[in-house]
TORKOL-4160 file (C-alpha; in steps of 0.2 Angstrom, whole numbers, padded with zeros to 4 digits, m for minus):
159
<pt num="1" X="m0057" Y="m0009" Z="m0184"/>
<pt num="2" X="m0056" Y="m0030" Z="m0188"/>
<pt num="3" X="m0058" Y="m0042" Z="m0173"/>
<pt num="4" X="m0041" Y="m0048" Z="m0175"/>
<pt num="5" X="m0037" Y="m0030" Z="m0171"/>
<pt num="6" X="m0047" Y="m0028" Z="m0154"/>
<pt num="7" X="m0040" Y="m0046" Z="m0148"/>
<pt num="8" X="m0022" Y="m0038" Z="m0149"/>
<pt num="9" X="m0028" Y="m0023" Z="m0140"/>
<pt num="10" X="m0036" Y="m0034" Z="m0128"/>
<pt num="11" X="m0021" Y="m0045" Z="m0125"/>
<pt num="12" X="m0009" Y="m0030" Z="m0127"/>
<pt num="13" X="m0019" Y="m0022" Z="m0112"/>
<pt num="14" X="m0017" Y="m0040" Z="m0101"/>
<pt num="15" X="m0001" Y="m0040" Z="m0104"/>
<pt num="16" X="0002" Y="m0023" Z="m0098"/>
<pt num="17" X="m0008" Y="m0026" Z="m0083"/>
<pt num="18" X="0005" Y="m0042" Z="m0078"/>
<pt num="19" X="0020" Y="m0030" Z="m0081"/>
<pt num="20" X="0010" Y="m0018" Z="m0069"/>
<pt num="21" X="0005" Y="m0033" Z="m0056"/>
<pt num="22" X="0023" Y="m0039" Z="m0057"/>
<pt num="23" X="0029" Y="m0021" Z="m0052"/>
<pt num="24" X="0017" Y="m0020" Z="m0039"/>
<pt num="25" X="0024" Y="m0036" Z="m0033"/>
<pt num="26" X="0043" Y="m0027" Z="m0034"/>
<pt num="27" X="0033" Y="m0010" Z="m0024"/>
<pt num="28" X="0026" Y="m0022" Z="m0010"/>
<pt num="29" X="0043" Y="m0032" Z="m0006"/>
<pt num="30" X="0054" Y="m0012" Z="m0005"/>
<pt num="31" X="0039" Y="m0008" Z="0007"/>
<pt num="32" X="0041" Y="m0023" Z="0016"/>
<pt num="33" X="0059" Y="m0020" Z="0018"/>
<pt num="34" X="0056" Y="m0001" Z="0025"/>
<pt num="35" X="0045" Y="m0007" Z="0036"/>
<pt num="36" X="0058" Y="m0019" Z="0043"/>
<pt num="37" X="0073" Y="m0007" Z="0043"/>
<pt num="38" X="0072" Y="0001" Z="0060"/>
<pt num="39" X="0083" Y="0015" Z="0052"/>
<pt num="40" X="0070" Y="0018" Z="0035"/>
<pt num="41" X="0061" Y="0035" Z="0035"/>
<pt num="42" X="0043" Y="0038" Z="0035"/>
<pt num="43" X="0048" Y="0047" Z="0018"/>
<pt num="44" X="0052" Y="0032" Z="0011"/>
<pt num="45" X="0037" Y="0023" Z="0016"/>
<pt num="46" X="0025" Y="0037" Z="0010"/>
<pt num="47" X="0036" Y="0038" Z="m0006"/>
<pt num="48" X="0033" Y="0018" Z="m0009"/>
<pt num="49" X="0014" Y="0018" Z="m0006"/>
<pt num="50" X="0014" Y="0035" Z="m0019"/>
<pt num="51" X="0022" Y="0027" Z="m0032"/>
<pt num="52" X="0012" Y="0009" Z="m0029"/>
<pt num="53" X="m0003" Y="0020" Z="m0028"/>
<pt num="54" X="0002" Y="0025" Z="m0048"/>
<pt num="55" X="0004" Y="0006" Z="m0053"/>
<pt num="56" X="m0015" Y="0003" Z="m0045"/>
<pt num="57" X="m0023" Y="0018" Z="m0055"/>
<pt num="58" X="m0014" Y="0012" Z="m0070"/>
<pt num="59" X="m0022" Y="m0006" Z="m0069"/>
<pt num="60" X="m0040" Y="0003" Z="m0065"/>
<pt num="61" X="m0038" Y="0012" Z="m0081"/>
<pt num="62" X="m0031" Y="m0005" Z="m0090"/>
<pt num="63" X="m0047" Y="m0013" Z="m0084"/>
<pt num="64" X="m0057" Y="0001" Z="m0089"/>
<pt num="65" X="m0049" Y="0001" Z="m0105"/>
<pt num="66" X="m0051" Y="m0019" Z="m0106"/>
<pt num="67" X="m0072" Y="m0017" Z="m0103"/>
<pt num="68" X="m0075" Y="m0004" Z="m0116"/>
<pt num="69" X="m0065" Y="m0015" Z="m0131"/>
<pt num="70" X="m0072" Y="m0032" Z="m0123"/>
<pt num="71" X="m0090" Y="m0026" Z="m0126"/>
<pt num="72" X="m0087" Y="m0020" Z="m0143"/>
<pt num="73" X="m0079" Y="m0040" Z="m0148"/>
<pt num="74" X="m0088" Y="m0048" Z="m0137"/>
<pt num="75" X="m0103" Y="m0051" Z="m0148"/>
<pt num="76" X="m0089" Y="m0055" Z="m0166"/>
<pt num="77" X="m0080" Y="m0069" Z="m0151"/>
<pt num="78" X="m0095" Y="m0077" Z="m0148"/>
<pt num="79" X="m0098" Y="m0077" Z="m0167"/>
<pt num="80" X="m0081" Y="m0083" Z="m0171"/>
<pt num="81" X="m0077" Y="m0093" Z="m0156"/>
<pt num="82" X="m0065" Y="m0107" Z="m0169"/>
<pt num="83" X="m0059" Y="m0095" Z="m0178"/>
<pt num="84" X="m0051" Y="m0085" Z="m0163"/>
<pt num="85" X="m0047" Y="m0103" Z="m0150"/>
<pt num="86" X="m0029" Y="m0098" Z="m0150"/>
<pt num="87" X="m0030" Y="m0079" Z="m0147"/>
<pt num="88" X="m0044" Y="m0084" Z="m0132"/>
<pt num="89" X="m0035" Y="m0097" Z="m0127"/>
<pt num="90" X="m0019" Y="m0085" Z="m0125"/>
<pt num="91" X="m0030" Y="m0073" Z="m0115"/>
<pt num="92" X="m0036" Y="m0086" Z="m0105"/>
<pt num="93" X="m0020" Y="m0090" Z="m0099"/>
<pt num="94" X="m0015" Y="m0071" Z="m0097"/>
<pt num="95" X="m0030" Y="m0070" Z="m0085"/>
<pt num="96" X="m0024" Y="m0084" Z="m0074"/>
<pt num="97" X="m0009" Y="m0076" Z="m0074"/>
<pt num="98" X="m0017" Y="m0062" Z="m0068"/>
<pt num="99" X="m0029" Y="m0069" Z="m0055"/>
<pt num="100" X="m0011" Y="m0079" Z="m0050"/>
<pt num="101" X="0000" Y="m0061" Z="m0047"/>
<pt num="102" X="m0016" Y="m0053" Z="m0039"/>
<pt num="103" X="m0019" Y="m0067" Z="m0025"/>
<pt num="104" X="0001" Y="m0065" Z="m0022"/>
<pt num="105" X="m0001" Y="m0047" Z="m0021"/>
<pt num="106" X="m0017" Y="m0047" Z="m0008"/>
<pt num="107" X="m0008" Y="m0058" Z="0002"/>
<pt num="108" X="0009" Y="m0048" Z="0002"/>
<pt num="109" X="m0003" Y="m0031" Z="0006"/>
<pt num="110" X="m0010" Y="m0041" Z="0019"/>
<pt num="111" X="0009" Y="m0045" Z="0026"/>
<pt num="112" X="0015" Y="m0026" Z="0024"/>
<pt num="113" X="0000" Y="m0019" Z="0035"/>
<pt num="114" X="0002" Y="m0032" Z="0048"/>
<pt num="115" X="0021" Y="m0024" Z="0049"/>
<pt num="116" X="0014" Y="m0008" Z="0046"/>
<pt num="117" X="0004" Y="m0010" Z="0061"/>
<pt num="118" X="0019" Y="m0016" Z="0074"/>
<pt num="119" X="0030" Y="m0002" Z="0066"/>
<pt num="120" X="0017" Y="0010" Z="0071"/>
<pt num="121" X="0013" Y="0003" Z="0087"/>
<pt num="122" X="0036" Y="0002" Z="0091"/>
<pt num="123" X="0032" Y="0020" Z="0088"/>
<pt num="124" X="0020" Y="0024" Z="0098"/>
<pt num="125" X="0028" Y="0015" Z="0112"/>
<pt num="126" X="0046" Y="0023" Z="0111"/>
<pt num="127" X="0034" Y="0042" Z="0110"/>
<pt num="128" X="0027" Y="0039" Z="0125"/>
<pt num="129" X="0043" Y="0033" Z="0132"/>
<pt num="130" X="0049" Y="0050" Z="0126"/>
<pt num="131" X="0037" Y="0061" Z="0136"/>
<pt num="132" X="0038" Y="0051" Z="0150"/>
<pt num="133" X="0056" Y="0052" Z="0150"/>
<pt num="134" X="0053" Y="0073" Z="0147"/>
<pt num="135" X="0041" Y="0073" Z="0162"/>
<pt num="136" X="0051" Y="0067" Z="0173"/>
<pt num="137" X="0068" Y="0077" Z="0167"/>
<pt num="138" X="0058" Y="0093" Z="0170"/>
<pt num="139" X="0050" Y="0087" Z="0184"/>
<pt num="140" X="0066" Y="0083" Z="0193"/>
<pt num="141" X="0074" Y="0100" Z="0183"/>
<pt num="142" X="0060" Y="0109" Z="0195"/>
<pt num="143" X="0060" Y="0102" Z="0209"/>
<pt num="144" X="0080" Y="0104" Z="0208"/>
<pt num="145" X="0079" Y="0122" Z="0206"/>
<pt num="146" X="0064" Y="0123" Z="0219"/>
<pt num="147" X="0053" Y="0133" Z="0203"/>
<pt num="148" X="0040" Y="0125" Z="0210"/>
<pt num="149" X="0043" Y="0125" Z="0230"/>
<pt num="150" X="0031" Y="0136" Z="0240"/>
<pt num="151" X="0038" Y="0140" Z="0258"/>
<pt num="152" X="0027" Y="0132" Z="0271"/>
<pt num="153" X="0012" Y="0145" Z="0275"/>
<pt num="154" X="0004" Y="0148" Z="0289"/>
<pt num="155" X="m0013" Y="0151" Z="0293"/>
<pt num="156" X="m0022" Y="0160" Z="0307"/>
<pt num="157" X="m0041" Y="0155" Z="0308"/>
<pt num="158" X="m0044" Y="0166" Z="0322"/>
<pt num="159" X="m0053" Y="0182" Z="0323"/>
């Protein structure tokens, strides 16, 4: 294979890893909006985080990919460096386009597990309202229907 050849597979596979970044960036605003939505199912979330979790395996293969074809051109771009300005040039800008959608991303997961966080703790709050609510509708429920009433009980110590 000619270099030209391994530099479009290398920008072919930055490319592809922007179009995945930017769908992650799509994943993260539908998890933020379930999080919000008071109504949203903890299907839905698990759903989202599934599918996001396919985008991030994608762009660990892409940059497993990218290593394995770097290494081989490396050496013919050092070389060649003239010869190849544009093409680097072009990847170059791909990578700061990259490192740009990633920051927006870490900041966005850092958002979603702060809502994640007060979701799950509303939770937890309206289920322990719940049993407390439970306990003392049965509570009352027994005492109500004396299941739990003993008659008063007298006892003779005396021999």
């Amino acid at each position: 294979m000619a270099g030209s050849d391994y530099i479009r597979i290398l920008t072919e596979s930055l490319e592809k890893k922007v179009e995945v970044l930017e769908k992650i960036r799509l994943k993260n605003a539908e998890q933020k909006d379930i999080l919000t939505d008071q109504n949203a199912s903890p299907d839905e979330l698990q759903k989202n985080l599934d599918e996001k979790g396919e985008l991030i395996d994608e762009i660990l293969e892409l940059d497993k990919g990218f290593e394995v074809v770097f290494q081989k051109v490396s050496e013919e771009l050092e070389k060649n460096r003239s010869s190849y300005r544009d093409d680097i040039l072009s990847m170059q800008q791909l990578i700061r386009k990259i490192t740009d959608l990633a920051s927006e991303v870490e900041v966005e997961e850092r958002e979603n597990r702060l809502l994640a966080e007060q979701k799950f703790s509303y939770v937890r709050n309206q289920v322990t309202k719940v049993r407390k609510s439970q306990k003392a509708v049965s509570n009352y429920y027994h005492t109500m229907m004396k299941t739990n009433y003993e008659d008063p009980q007298f006892m003779d110590r005396k021999k």
